[in-house]
C-alpha positions in Angstrom: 0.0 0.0 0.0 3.0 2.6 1.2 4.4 2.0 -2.6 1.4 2.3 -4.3 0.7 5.1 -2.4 3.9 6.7 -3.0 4.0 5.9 -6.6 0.6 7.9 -7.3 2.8 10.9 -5.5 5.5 10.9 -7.6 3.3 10.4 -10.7 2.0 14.0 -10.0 4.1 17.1 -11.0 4.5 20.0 -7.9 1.6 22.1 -9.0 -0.6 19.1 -8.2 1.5 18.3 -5.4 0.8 21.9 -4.2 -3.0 21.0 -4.7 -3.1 18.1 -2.9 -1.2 19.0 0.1 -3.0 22.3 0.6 -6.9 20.3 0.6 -4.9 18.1 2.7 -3.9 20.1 5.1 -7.6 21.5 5.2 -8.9 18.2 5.6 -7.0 17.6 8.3 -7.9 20.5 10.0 -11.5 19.8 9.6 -11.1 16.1 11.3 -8.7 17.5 14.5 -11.8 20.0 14.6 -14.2 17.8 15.3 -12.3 15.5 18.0 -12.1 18.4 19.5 -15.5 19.0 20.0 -16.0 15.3 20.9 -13.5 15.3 22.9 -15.2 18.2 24.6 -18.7 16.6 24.6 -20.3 18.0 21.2 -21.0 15.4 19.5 -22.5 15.9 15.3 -23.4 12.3 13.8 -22.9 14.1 10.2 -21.4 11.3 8.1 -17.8 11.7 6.8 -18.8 12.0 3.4 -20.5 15.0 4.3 -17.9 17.1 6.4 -15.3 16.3 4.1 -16.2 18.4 1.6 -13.5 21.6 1.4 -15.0 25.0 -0.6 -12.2 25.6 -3.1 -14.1 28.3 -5.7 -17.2 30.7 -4.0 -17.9 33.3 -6.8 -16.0 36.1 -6.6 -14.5 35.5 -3.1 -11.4 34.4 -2.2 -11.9 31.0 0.0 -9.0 29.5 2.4 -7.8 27.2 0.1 -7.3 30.0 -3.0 -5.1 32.0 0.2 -3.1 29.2 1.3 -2.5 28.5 -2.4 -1.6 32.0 -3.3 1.0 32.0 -1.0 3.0 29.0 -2.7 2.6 31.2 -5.9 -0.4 28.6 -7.3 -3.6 30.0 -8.6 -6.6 28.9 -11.3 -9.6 30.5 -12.1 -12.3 28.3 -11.8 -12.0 24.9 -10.7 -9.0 24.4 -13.1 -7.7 21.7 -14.9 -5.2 20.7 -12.0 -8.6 19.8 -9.8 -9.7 17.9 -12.9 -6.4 16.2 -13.0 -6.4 15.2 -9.5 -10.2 13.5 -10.1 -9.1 11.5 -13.4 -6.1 10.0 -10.7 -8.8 8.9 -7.9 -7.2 11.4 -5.4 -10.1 13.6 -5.2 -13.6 13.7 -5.7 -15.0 17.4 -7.5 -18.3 18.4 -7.3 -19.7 22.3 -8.5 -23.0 23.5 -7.6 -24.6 27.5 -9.4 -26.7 29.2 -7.6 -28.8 31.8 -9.8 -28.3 35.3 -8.0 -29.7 39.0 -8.0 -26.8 39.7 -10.1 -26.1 36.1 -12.1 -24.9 32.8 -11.7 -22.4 31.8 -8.6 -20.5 29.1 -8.9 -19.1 27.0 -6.1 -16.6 24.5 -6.6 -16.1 21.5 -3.9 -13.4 19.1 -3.7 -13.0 16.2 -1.0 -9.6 14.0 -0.9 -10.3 10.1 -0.9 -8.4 7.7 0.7 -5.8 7.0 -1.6 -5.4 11.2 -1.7 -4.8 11.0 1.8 -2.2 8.2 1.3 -0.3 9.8 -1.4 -0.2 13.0 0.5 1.2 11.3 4.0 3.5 9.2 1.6 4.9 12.0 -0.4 5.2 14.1 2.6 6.2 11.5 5.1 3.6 12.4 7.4 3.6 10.5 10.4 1.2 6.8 10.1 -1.9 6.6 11.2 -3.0 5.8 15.0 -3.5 1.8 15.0 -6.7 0.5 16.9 -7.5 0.8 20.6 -4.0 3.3 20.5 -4.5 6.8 22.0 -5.7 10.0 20.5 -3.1 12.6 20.2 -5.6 14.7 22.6 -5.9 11.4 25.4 -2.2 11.2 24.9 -1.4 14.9 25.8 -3.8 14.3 28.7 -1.5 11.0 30.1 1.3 13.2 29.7 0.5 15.6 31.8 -1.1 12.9 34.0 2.7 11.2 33.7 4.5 15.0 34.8 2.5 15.4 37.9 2.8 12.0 38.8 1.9 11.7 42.2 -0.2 14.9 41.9 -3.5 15.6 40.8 -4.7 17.0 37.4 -7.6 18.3 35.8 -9.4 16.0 33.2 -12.0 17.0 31.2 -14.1 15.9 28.0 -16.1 12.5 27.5 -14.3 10.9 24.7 -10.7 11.5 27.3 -12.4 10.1 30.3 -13.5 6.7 28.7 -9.8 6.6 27.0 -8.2 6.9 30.2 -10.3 6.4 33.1 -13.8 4.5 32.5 -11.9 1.9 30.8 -13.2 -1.7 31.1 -10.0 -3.0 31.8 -6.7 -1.3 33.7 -7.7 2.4 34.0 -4.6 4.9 32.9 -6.0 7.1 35.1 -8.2 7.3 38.8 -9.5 10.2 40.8 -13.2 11.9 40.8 -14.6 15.7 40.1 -12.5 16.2 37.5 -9.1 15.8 39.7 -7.1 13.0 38.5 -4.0 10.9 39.0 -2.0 8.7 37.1 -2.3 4.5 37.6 0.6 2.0 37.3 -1.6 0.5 34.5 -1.0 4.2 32.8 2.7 4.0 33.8 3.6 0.6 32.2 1.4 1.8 29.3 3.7 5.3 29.0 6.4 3.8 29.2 5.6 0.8 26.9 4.7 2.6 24.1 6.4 6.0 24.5 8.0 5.7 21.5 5.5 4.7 19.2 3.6 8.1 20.4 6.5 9.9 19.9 6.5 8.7 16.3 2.9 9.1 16.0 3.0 12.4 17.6 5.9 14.1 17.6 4.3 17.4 17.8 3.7 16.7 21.8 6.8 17.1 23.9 6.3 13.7 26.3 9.8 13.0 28.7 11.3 10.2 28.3 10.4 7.4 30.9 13.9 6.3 30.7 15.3 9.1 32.8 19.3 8.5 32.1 18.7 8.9 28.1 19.8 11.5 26.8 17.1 14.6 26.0 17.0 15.1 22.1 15.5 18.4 23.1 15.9 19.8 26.7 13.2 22.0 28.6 16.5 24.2 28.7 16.6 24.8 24.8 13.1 25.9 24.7 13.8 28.6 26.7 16.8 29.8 25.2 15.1 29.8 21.7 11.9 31.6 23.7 14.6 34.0 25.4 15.5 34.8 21.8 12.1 35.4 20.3 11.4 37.7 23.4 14.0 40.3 22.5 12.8 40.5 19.3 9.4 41.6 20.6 10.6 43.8 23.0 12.6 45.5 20.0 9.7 45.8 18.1 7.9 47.1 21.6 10.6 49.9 21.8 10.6 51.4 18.4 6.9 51.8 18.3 7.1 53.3 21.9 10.0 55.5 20.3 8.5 56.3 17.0 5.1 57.3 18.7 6.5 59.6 21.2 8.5 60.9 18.3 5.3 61.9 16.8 3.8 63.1 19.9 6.6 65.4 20.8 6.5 66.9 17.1 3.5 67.7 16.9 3.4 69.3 20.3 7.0 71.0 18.8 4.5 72.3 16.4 1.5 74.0 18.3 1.3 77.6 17.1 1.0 80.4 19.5 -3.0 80.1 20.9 -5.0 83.6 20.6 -5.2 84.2 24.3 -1.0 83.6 24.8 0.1 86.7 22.4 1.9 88.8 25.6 5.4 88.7 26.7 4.7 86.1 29.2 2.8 84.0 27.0 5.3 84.2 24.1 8.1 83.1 26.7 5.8 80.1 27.9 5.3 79.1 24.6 9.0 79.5 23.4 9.4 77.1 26.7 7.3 74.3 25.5 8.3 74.7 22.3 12.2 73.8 23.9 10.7 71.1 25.8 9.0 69.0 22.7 11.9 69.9 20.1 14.3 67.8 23.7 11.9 65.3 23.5 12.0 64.6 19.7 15.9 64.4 19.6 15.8 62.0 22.6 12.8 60.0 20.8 15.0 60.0 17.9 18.0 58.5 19.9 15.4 55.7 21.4 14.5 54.9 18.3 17.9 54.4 17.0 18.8 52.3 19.9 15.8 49.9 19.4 16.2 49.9 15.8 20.0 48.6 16.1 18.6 45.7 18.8 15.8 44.6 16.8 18.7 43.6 14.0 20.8 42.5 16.4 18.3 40.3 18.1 16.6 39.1 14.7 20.2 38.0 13.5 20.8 36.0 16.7 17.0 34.6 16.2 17.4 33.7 13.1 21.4 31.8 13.8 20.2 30.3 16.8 16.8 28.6 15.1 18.9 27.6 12.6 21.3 25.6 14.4 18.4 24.1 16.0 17.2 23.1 12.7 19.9 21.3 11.7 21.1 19.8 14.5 17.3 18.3 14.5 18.5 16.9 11.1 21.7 15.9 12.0 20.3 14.6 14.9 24.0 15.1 16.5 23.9 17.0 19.9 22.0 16.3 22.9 21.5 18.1 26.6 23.9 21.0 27.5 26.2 20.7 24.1 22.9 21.5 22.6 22.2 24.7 24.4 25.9 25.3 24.0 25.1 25.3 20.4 22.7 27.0 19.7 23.8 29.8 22.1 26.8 30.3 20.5 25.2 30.8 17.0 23.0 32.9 18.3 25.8 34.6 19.8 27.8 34.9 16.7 24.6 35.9 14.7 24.4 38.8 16.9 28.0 39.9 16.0 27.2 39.5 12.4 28.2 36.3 11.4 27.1 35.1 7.6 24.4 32.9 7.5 24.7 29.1 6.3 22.5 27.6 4.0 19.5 25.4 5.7 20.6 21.7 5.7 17.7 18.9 3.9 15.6 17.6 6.0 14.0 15.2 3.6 10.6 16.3 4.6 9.1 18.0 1.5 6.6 20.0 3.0 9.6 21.2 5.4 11.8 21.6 2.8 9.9 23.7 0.6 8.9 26.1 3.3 12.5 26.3 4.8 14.2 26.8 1.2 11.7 29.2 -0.2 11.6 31.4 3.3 15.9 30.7 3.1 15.6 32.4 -0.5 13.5 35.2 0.3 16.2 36.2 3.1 18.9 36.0 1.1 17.1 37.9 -2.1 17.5 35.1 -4.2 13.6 33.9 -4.5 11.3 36.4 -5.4 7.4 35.9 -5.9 6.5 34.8 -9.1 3.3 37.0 -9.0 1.7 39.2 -6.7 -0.3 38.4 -4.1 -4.4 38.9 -5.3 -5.7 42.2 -4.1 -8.3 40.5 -1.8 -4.8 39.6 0.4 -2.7 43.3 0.1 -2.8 45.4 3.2 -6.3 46.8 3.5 -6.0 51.1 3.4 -6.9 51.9 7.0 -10.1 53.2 8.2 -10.8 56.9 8.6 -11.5 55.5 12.7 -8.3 54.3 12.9 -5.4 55.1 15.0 -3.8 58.5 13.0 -0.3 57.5 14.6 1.7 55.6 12.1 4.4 52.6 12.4 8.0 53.0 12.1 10.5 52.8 9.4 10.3 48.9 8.4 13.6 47.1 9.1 16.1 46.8 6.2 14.5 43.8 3.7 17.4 41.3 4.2 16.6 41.4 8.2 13.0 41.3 7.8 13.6 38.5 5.8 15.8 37.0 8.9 13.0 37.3 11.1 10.2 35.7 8.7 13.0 33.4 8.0 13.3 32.5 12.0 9.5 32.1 12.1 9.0 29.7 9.4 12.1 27.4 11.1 10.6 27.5 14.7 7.4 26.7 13.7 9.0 22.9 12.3 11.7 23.1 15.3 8.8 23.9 18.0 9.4 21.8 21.2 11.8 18.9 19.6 8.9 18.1 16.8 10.9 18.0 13.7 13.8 16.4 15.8 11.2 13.4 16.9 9.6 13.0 13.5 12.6 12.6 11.5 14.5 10.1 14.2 11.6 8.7 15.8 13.6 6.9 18.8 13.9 3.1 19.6 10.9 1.1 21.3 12.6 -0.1 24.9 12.5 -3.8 23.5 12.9 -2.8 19.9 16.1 -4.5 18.1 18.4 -2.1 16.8 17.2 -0.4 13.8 13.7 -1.1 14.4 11.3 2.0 14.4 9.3 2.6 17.1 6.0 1.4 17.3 6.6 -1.9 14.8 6.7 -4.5 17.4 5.2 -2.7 20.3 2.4 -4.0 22.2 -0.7 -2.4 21.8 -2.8 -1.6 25.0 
């Protein structure tokens, strides 16, 4: 199945590709949607066949799917012959429904992945396997987790479809308490620990510890904070050049004020020369603010940006653990700050990573440029006549705002040890070696 599966991928060409992973994505969102709700006791017996369905074309609007497209430089008008192409394969199902209207026909076109769609797209893009039965929900498993972190203490669980998961069980509860305060069972102990791995394969987006506590941590609680330490002074950058560049305008316009009616005497006139002093002080040290923040916004995006990146690949490398990995990537950032050049992201082999890392890489270094502009429906909006009337700062040099959206696209991949866990999923305890986790792990 995984080769047939694969072999309808690689049969498509990347503007298909692009398709196809974006109503992916979409139908994705739509399913973790709805076990959310369940999870949280709304329950909606609609059959999948209904829900499924994704709005791709609504007249003359742009839907979710055109915007997410847009952004990888992909557009058709209509339903296009890429949505056709994608039917003739078996990937997709399209269906277009017109709706007469005060001002003509509107036409709506509807596309819904099947199952080999879904298949190609996990194959193509190495998205993590599917949960086998009786296994945990990636929500019930974030729920042991933090049932597995407090361990002996109490925690708060909540939603129907969790409690039977892990506590009204017919057989070995994972978890015991009552109003709503729970605490983790030894049955829920042996069954974290048993099949830690295979979660961590399944779901490698949930930062779970390792049960074994002398392993070494592929991504320490330190790290996070060092990369969230980094991020922070950005904002706080940001924070101050606005503060600056608003007081800036403040103070001008007070530098400004013409002489009022009632101030035209000798005392007045000196008042007035006064204040006049006293905004004109305030602009020049405004101005100075502004420079300062404007210099440590660079300097902190640069450090951002080196120390995300080492992150990044020493999640592909998959080469430093513990301390020597907060040494690392504190030292990039470090140099990054000093203005060290920039090295090329590393392959994960991930091609929805890849493409994001290496087109966001390209657009920093001004070597990628959009092959068309963005549709009008997506441009900056002009601001309402009730808006604010101060205005933003100068933007940042291109190549350093390019840094920062850069940093951004990495860290959202990089996030808590996720990219590092997906790509080398570790070992089941009574694995052999070179067996993925999860192949020959018991299932509970």
């Amino acid at each position: 199945m995984a080769s047939k599966a694969q072999a309808a991928w690689d049969a498509l060409n990347q503007r298909q590709q692009t398709y196809l992973t974006v109503l992916y994505d979409a139908d994705q969102a739509l399913e973790a949607e709805r076990a959310r709700d369940a999870a949280n006791g709304y329950y909606d017996d609609t059959p999948a066949d209904v829900w499924r369905w994704i709005v791709v074309v609504k007249g003359s609007r742009l839907t979710a799917i055109q915007r997410r497209l847009a952004v990888h430089d992909v557009r058709d008008e209509g339903a296009g012959s890429t949505l056709q192409a994608l039917q003739r394969y078996g990937l997709i199902e399209v269906r277009e429904e017109v709706k007469q209207r005060a001002r003509g026909q509107s036409k709506t076109v509807l596309a819904k992945l099947t199952r080999a769609g879904r298949a190609a797209v996990r194959a193509g893009t190495k998205e993590p396997g599917r949960r086998r039965q009786r296994e945990l929900s990636q929500y019930a498993w974030e729920r042991l987790v933090k049932l597995w972190k407090a361990d002996p203490r109490e925690v708060s669980i909540w939603g129907t479809n969790t409690y039977a998961a892990l506590i009204s069980r017919p057989q070995s509860p994972y978890a015991e308490g009552k109003d709503g305060r729970y605490r983790i069972t030894e049955a829920g102990r042996e069954h974290y620990r048993t099949l830690w791995a295979r979660y961590a394969e399944l779901y490698p987006d949930v930062a779970a510890p390792n049960p074994d506590e002398s392993a070494a941590d592929p991504w320490p609680t330190a790290l996070d904070k060092t990369l969230q330490s980094l991020a922070a002074a950005v904002e706080r950058a940001h924070r101050d050049r606005r503060v600056a560049h608003r007081r800036r305008e403040e103070a001008l316009k007070d530098a400004e004020a013409p002489v009022r009616v009632d101030e035209k005497h000798e005392q007045g006139l000196e008042w007035h020369a006064l204040l006049l002093q006293q905004a004109q002080a305030r602009v020049e040290l405004a101005e100075q603010h502004g420079a300062r923040a404007t210099a440590a916004a660079q300097a902190a995006i640069r450090a951002y940006a080196h120390g995300v990146l080492r992150a990044y690949t020493v999640s592909v490398h998959h080469d430093l653990f513990d301390d020597a990995l907060v040494d690392a990537v504190t030292a990039a950032a470090d140099a990054g700050r000093d203005g060290a050049q920039l090295e090329a992201p590393v392959k994960s082999g991930l091609p929805r990573v890849d493409r994001a890392v290496q087109t966001a890489y390209g657009e920093a270094m001004g070597t990628r440029k959009r092959r068309r502009a963005l549709p009008k429906q997506m441009t900056a909006a002009r601001p309402s006549r009730y808006a604010s009337t101060l205005s933003e700062p100068e933007p940042l040099p291109r190549e350093v705002e390019g840094l920062e959206s850069l940093a951004s696209t990495v860290e959202s991949y990089i996030r808590a040890g996720a990219l590092r866990r997906e790509l080398h999923p570790p070992a089941a305890p009574d694995a052999a070696p070179g067996t993925r986790a999860g192949e020959s792990a018991p299932v509970a």
